[in-house]
N, C-alpha and C positions, 0 to 999 in steps of 0.2 A: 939142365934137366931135359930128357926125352918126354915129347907129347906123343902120345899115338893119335892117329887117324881112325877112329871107330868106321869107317868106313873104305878103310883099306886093308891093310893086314897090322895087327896087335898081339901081346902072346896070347897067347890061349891054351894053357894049362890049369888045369881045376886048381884055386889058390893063386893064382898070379897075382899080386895087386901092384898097377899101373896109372898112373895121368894120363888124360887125353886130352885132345887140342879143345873138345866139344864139350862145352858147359852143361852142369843138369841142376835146376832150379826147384827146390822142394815146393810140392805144391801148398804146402802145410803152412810152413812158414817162410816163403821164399828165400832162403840159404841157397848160395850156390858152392858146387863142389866139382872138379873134374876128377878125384880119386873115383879107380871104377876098382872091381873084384869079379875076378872069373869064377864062377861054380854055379850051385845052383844045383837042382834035385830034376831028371835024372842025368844029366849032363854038365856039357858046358853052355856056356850061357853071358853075360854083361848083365853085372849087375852094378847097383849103385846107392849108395846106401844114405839119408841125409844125415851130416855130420850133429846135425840137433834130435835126433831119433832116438836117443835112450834119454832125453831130459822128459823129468816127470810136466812141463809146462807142454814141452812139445806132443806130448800124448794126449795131454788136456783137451788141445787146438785139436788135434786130428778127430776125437770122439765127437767134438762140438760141429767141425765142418760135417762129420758122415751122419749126423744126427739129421742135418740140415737138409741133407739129400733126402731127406725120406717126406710124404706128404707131410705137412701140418697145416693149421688155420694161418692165414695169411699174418695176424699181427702176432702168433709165436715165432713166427718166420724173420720177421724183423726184429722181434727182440732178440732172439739170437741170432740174427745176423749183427746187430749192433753188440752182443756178447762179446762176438768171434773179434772184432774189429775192435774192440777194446782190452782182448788179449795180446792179439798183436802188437799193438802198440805198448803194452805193459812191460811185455820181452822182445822188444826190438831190439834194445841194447844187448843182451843174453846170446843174439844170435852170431854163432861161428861160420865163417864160409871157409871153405878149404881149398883155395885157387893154388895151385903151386905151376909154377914157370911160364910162359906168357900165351895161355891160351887162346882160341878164336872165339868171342862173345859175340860175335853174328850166329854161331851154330849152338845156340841156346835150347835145349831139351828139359823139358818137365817129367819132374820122378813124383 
């Protein structure tokens, strides 16, 4: 299987979808995946999609992290941070990575 180089030349027709050599690590639930998709509004673009992003658990995790970023009193702050951290763990198992052909895991990116 062909890797591309995100940082050399890859296709780049709106729709291409291609592996690359560089890992992208969901910040959500840390999945990692090197399938990437070109498009994107108004152009083209590198996009990368985490292959756990349409599970209803993985949407649960994302609300709960961006809830987190917002001010709260310090000890709602830990209960859900202790939430979050007991989700994870719930669906660790659940989690798919989508590595396909022998990528470089030194060149780790977060989506």
């Amino acid at each position: 299987m062909d890797l591309y180089d995100l940082n050399k030349s890859y296709p780049s027709k709106r729709g291409d979808v291609f592996h690359s050599l560089q890992i992208f690590v969901c910040r959500v639930c840390d999945s990692m995946t090197n399938r990437v998709i070109i498009g994107g509004y108004p152009g083209y673009g590198v996009r990368v999609k985490c292959p756990n992003s349409e599970k209803e658990w993985h949407n649960e995790l994302k609300k709960k992290i961006a809830w987190l970023d917002k001010p709260h009193p310090k000890k709602y702050r830990e209960e859900l941070g202790a939430e979050i951290c007991e989700l994870r763990a719930r669906y660790k198992n659940d989690i798919e990575n989508d590595i396909k052909g022998r990528p470089d895991f030194l060149q780790k990116r977060y989506i």
